[in-house]
N, C-alpha and C positions, 0 to 999 in steps of 0.2 A: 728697662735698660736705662740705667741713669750715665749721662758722659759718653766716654767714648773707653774700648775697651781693645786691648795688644789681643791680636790672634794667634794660633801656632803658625802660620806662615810666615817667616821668619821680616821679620820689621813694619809689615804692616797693619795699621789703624783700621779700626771700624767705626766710625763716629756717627753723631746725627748729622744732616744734611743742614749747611746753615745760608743763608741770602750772598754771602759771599765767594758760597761754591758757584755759582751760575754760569761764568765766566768757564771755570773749569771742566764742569758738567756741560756745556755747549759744543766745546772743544771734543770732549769725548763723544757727543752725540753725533757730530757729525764728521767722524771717523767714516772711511766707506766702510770699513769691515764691522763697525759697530751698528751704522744706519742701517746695514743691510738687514741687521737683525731684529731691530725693535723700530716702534711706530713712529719715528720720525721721520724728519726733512733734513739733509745735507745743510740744506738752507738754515736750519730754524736759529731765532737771533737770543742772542743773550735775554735780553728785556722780558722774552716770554717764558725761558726758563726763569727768570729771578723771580716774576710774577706770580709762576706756576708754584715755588719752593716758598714765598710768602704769602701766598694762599693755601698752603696746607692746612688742613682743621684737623680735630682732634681723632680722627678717625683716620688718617693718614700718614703714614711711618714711612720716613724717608734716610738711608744711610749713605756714604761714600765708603770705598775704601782708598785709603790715602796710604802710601809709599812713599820715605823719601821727600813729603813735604808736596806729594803730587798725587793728584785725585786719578786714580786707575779703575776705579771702578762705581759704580752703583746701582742702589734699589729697593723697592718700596714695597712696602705691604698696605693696603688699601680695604678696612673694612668694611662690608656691605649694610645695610640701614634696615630697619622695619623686621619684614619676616626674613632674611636674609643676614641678619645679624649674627649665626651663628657661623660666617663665612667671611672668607677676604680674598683678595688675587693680590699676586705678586707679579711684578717686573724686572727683571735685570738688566746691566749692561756692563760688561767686561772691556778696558781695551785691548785689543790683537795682541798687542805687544807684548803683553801680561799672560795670555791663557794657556793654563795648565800650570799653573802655578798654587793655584789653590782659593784662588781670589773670590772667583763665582763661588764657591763653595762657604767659603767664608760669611760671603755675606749672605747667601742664602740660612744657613745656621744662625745667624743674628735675626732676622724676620722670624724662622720656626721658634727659635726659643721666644719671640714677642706673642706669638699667636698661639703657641701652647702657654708657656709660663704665667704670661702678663693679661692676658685678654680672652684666654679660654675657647680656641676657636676649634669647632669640629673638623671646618672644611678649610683649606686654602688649596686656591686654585693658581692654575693660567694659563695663558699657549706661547707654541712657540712653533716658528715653521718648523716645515715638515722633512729642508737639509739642514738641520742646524743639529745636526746628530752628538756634535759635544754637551749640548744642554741637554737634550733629549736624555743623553747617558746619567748628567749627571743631577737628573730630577729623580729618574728611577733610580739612584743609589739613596735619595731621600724621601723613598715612599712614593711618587707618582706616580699613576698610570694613567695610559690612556681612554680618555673618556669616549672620543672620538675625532673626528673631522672636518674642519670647515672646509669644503673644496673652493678653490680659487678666491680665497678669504682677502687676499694682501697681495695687493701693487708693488715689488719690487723687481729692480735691474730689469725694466722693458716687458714683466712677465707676469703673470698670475701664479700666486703659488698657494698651495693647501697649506693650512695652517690646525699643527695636534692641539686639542683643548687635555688637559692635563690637571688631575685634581690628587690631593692625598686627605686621607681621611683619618680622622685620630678618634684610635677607638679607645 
């Protein structure tokens, strides 16, 4: 994937992730309805996203999706090293205000086409708890299933919550 590329969702960008989004991407991280979903902190500060996106190596695929001149979403494909090379996990993060719009979807398709197309991966994996039933929905419309269970995996809203491990496999 070279640049940044127009999706069918109508006006929004799917680009690489650049040091300048960090600001943006913080902002979305610490959405309640986004933290609730993925491994961060309400808290967490700019400095350590900009860090995190300028230490990416070459093994780590980072996108936004941008509307409007505003970053609404993102996510990473993250290849594994050694015997595990033939594998990678994915992360997402939509914000609220956006879902159901096609956004998850969108970027989700830019990761599989990097990990089929460009990098040849058998396996791409990830999890995701186990209310988050819009994602849930829409990993099995792209091949996932579940592999199994972490019980009481992840600390969120006061709670222990089981978290689905989720993999698709390209035959």
């Amino acid at each position: 994937m070279h640049g940044a590329r127009q999706v069918a969702v109508s006006g929004v960008l799917i680009r690489r992730t650049h040091v300048d989004d960090a600001e943006a991407m913080t902002e979305l991280r610490r959405r309640e309805a986004v933290a609730r979903f993925i491994y961060s902190y309400p808290s967490d500060r700019v400095d350590r996203v900009r860090a995190f996106i300028a230490n990416l190596g070459p093994h780590n695929h980072s996108f936004v999706a941008e509307l409007d001149g505003r970053v609404v979403g993102m996510a990473g494909l993250h290849v594994r090293q050694g015997k595990l090379r033939h594998s990678g996990f994915v992360a997402l993060g939509v914000h609220d205000a956006f879902h159901g719009r096609g956004i998850g979807r969108a970027l989700m398709d830019q990761l599989l086409d990097l990990a089929d197309r460009w990098l040849g991966l058998l396996r791409v994996d990830l999890t995701v708890l186990d209310d988050n039933h819009k994602a849930q929905r829409l990993y099995e419309q792209l091949g996932f299933v579940v592999e199994g269970t972490q019980r009481k995996a992840v600390f969120v809203d006061g709670a222990y919550h089981d978290v689905l491990m989720m993999a698709r496999i390209k035959d």
